[in-house]
C-alpha positions in Angstrom: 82.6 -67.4 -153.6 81.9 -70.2 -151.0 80.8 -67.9 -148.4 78.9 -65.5 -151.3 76.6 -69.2 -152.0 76.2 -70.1 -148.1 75.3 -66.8 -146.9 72.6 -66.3 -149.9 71.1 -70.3 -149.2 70.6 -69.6 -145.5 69.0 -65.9 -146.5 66.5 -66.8 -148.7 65.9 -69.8 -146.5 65.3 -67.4 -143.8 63.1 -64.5 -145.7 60.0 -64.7 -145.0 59.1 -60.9 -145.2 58.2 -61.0 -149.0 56.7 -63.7 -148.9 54.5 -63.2 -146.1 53.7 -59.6 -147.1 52.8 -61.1 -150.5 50.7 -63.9 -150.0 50.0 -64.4 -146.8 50.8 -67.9 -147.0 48.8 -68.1 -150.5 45.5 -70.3 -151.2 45.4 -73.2 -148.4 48.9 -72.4 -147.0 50.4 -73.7 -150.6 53.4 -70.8 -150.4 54.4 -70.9 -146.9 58.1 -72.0 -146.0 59.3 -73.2 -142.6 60.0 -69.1 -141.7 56.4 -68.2 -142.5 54.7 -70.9 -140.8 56.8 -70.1 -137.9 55.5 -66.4 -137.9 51.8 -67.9 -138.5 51.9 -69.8 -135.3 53.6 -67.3 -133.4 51.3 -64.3 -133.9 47.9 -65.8 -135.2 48.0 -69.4 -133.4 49.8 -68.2 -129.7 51.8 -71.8 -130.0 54.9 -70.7 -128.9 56.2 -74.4 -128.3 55.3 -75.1 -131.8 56.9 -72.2 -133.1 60.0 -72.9 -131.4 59.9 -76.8 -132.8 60.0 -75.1 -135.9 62.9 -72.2 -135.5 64.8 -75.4 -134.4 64.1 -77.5 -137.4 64.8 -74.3 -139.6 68.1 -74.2 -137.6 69.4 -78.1 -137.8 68.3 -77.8 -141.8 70.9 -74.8 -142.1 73.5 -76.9 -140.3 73.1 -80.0 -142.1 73.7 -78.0 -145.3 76.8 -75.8 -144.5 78.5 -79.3 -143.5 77.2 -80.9 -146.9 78.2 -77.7 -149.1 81.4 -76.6 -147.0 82.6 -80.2 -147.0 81.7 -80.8 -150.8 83.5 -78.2 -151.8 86.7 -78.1 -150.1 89.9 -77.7 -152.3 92.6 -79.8 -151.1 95.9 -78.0 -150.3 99.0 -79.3 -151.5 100.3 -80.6 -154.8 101.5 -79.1 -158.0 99.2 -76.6 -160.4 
């Protein structure tokens, strides 16, 4: 189950197909998430710098919560049932 959660968090995180191919990144860029403004700088804006800045933001945000979720739910091993 704790790798079921993780693996869905950091997919949705990273899915920016539906959204992209249904909004385009909505009225004044109100449904775009870090993966979609990533693709929006890379192919319409040429910024590959910027785009990059963002893939590794995207990245330390997935880090930082596998340690939070893998460390908050950790069963301690041991001890009677």
């Amino acid at each position: 189950m704790l790798v079921t959660i993780l693996l869905r968090v950091i997919w949705i995180l990273n899915f920016p197909d539906i959204i992209y191919a249904m909004t385009n990144g909505g009225p004044a860029g109100s449904t775009h998430i870090f993966a979609t403004f990533m693709i929006e700088k890379v192919i319409f804006g040429q910024d590959y710098g910027q785009a990059s800045a963002i893939g590794v933001i995207i990245v330390l945000i997935l880090l930082l919560f596998t340690v939070f979720y893998v460390k908050a739910t950790r069963v301690e091993k041991g001890g009677d049932f």
